[in-house]
C-alpha positions in Angstrom: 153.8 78.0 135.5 150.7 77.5 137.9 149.9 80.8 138.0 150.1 81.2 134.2 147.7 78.3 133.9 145.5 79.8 136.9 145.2 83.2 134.7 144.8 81.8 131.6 141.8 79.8 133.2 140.4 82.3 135.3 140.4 85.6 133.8 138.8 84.2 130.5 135.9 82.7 132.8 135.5 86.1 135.2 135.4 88.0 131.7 132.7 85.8 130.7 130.9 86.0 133.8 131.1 89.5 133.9 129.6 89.9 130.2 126.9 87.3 131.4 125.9 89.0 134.1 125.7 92.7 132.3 123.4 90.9 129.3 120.8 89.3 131.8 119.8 92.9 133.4 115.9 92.3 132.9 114.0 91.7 136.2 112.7 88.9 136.8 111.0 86.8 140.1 112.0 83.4 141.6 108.9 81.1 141.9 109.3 78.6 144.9 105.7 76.8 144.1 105.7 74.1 142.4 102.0 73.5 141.4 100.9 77.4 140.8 102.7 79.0 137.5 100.4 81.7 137.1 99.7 83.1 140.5 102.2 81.7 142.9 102.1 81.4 146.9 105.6 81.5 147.0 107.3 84.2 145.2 110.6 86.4 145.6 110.3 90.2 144.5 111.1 91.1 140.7 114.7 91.9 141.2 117.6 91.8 138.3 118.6 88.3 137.1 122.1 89.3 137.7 121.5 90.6 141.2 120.0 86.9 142.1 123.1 84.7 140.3 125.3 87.1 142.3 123.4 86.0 144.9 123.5 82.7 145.3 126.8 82.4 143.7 127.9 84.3 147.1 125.8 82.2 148.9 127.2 79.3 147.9 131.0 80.6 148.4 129.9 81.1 151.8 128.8 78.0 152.7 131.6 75.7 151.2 134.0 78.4 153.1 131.9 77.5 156.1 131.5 73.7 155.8 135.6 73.9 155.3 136.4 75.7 158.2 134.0 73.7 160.1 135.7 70.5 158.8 139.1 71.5 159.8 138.0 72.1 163.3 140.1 68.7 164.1 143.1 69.7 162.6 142.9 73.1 164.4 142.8 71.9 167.3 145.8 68.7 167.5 147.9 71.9 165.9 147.0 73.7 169.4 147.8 70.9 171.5 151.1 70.7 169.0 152.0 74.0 170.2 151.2 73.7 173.8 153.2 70.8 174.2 156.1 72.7 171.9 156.0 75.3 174.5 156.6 73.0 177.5 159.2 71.0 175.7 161.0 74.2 174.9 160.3 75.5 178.5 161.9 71.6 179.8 164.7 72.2 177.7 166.2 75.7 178.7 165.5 73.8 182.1 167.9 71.4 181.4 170.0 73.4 180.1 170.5 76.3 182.6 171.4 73.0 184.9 174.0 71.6 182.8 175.7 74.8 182.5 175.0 76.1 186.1 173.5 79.1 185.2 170.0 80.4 186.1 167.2 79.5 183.5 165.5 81.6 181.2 161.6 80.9 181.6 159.7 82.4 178.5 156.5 83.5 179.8 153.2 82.1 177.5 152.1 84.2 175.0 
């Protein structure tokens, strides 16, 4: 059902984004002074409007991709230490084990 939903959401708005992005071909420059209209200091080379939203829409993925993984640094790290301790527990255990039984134990090497 998700994935229905999902589709029905998304595919409508890639579709329209698409068309969007094929109307606004036209070059066009991005002014970054403020106070100058007509002969700017600050001024990006005329490139299509399409090429610039793709642009910074891309840009923008990138960054909240980044700023997530950079937040989860915490979480990737306790899950780590998680798994070395795991390890060691398991390691304890065929330990105990191999002592219990009397045989030799089975040390798995880390990986």
């Amino acid at each position: 059902m998700k994935k229905l939903l999902g589709r029905l959401i998304w595919v409508p708005l890639g579709f329209a984004f698409v068309v969007f992005l094929a109307a606004n071909r036209q070059p066009v420059s991005i002014s970054l002074d403020p106070v100058s209209t007509d002969n700017p200091v600050i001024q990006t080379p005329a490139i299509w409007l399409w090429f610039w939203l793709t642009l910074f829409l891309l840009i923008g993925f990138f960054l909240g991709v980044f700023a997530m993984w950079v937040s989860g640094r915490d979480r990737r790290l306790k899950a780590q230490e998680d798994r070395r301790a795991l390890k060691e527990l398991e390691r304890e255990n065929q330990i105990l084990a191999a002592r219990s039984t009397g045989e030799a134990p089975l040390i798995v090497a880390e990986g």
